[in-house]
C-alpha positions in Angstrom: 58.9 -27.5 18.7 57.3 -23.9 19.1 58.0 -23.2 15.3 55.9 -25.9 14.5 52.8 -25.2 16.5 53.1 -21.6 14.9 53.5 -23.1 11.4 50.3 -24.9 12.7 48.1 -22.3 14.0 49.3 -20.2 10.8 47.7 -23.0 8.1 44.2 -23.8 10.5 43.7 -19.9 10.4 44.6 -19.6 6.8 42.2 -22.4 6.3 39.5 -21.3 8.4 39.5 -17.7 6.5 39.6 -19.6 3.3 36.4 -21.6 4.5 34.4 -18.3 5.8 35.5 -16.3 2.6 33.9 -19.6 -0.1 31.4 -19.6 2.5 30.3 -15.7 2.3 30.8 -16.0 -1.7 28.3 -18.9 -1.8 25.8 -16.8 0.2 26.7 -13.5 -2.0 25.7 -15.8 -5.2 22.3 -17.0 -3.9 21.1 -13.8 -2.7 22.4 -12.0 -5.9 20.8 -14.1 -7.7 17.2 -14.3 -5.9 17.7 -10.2 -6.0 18.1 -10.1 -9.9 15.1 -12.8 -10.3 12.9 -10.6 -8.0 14.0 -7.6 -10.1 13.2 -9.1 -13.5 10.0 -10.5 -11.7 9.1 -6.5 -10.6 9.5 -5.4 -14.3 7.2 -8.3 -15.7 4.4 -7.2 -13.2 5.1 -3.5 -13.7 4.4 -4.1 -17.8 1.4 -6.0 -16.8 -0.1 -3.0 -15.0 0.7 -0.6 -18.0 -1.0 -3.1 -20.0 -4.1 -3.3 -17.8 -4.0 -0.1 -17.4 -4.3 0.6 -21.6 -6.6 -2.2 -21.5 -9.0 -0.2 -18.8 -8.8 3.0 -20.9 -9.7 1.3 -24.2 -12.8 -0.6 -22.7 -14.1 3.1 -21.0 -13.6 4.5 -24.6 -15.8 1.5 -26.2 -18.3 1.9 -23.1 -18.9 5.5 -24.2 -18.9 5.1 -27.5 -21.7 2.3 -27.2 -23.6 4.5 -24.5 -27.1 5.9 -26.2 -27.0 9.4 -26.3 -30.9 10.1 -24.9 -31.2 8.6 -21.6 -34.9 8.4 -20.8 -36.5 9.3 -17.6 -38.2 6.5 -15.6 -41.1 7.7 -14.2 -41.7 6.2 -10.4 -43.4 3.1 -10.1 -46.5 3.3 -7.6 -46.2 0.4 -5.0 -49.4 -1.0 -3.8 -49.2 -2.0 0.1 -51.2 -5.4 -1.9 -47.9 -5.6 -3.5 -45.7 -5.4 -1.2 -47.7 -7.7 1.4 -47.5 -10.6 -1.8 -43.4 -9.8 -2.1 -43.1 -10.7 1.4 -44.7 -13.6 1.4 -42.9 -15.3 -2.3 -39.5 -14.4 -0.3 -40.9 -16.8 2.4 -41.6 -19.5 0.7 -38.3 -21.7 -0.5 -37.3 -22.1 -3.9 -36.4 -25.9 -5.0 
């Protein structure tokens, strides 16, 4: 009768290691597989900076090519106290 309890408590632990090891592999599978999605996910945002990046460098090259060449010096503007006293009281009143 002690053979067969053994015999027993041989297949429950076979089977329990059998359940933790298809267990662990199921885990292994989904966090492999959310790793290699996040991976690919990294490259595809990683192009998208080089791209942005080109993009940036070819609209500062069309800025300064567009840019006029003689930039004209403003001469101050003289501000009246009159002026200034009218400003004030436009920025009071509310705009509908």
């Amino acid at each position: 009768m002690n053979e067969l309890s053994i015999g027993a408590l041989n297949i429950v632990s076979l089977t329990v290691a059998l359940v933790v090891l298809v267990i662990g592999l199921v885990i292994w599978f989904f966090v492999n597989r959310a790793s290699s999605r996040t991976n690919e996910q990294i490259e595809l945002l990683e192009e998208l900076l080089d791209q942005q990046k080109r993009q940036n460098a070819l609209l500062r090259r069309l800025c300064e090519a567009n840019e006029p060449e003689v930039v004209k010096e403003e001469q101050p503007i003289e501000i009246k106290e009159d002026d200034v006293e009218e400003d004030d009281f436009i920025r009071l009143v509310a705009e509908r």
